[in-house]
N, C-alpha and C positions, 0 to 999 in steps of 0.2 A: 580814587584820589586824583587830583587836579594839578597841573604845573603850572610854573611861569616860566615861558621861556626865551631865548634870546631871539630874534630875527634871522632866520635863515631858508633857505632854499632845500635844504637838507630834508625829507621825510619826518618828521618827529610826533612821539606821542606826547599827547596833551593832557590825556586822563585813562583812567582803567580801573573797572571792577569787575567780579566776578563772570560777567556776562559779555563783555564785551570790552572793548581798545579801543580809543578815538585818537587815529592819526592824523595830522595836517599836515597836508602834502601841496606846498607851494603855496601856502594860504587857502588851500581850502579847510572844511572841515567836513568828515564825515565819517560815518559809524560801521567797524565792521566787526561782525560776532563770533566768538571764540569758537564757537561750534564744529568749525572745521580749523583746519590746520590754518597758517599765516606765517609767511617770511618777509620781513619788516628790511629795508637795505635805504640806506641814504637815497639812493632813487628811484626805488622800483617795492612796490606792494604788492606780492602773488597770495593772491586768496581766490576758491581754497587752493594750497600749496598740496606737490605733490606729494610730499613726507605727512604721514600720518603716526608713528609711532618712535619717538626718538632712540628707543633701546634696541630697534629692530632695523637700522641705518644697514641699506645694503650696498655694496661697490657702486653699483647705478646710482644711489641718492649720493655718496659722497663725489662723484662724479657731475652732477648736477648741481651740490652747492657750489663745488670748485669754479664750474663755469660763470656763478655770481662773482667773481674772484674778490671773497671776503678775508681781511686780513686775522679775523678773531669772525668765529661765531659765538652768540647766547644762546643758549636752550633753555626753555621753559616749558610746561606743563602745567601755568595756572599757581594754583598752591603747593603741589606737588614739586622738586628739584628733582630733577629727572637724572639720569646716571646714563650716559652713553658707556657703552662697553669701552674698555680696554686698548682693543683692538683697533678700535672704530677711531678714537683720538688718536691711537697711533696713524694710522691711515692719514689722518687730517695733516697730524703736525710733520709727516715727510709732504705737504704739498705745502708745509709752510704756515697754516694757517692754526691759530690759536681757538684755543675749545673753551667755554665757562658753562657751568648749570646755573641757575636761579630758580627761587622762589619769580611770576610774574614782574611784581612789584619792584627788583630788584633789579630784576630781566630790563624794565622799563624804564628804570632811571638812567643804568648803566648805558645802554643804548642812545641811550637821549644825549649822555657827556661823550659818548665817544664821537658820535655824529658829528656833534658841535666841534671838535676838537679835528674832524675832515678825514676821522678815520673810515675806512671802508669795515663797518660793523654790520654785522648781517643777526636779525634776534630770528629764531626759527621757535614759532609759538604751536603748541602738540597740546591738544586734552587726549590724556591716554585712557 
C-alpha cells in the first residue's frame, strides 16, 4: 500500500507489503526488508534491530528501547499482532512509556500520524 504524505523531516513510511517497508528519511527513499527485525523512530532507522522476538523482551531490550526515549512504542509482526507479555508492558509503562500491537499495516499508518503530530513514536518491526 502507498501514501501521500505531508512534507516533513520526520522519518516516514511511504509504502509496505509483505516483503518489505519503504521509508523516507529526509527525502530520500529507500528499501529495507522485513527479514530481520527494524525499529522505525522519527530520526533514527536501526536495521537489523537488536530485538528479534517481541514476546520474548528481556530487562536488556526494554532497557535499550528506553534509551531511544520513545513516548508510545508500536509493535508489529507483519500480519501477525504480536502480544507483549504482561509483565513486559508493565515494565514500560512505569518508565512512562505507552505500548500498542498492530497488524503491519496499521503499525504503519499509526506511526506515520503520530510522527507528523512530533510525537516521539518508535514502531519496533519483528517477523516471529
Amino acid at each position: 500500500m502507498k501514501f501521500s504524505l505531508e512534507a516533513t523531516n520526520a522519518n516516514q513510511i511511504i509504502s509496505y507489503d509483505d516483503n518489505q517497508v519503504i521509508i523516507s528519511p529526509e527525502k530520500q527513499t529507500y528499501s529495507i526488508q522485513l527479514g530481520s527485525s527494524l525499529i522505525v523512530t522519527p530520526d533514527q532507522i536501526i536495521s537489523p534491530a537488536k530485538i528479534t522476538d517481541i514476546s520474548k523482551l528481556s530487562e536488556e531490550d526494554i532497557s535499550y528501547l528506553h534509551t531511544l526515549e520513545p513516548e508510545i512504542i508500536i509493535f508489529t509482526a507483519g500480519p501477525i499482532i504480536p502480544r507483549p507479555k504482561a509483565e513486559i508492558i508493565a515494565r514500560l509503562a512505569k518508565k512512562s512509556i505507552g505500548v500498542e500491537s498492530m497488524t503491519l499495516g496499521s503499525a504503519c499508518r499509526t506511526y506515520n500520524l503520530l510522527a507528523l503530530e512530533d510525537r516521539r513514536v518508535m514502531l519496533v518491526i519483528s517477523l516471529i
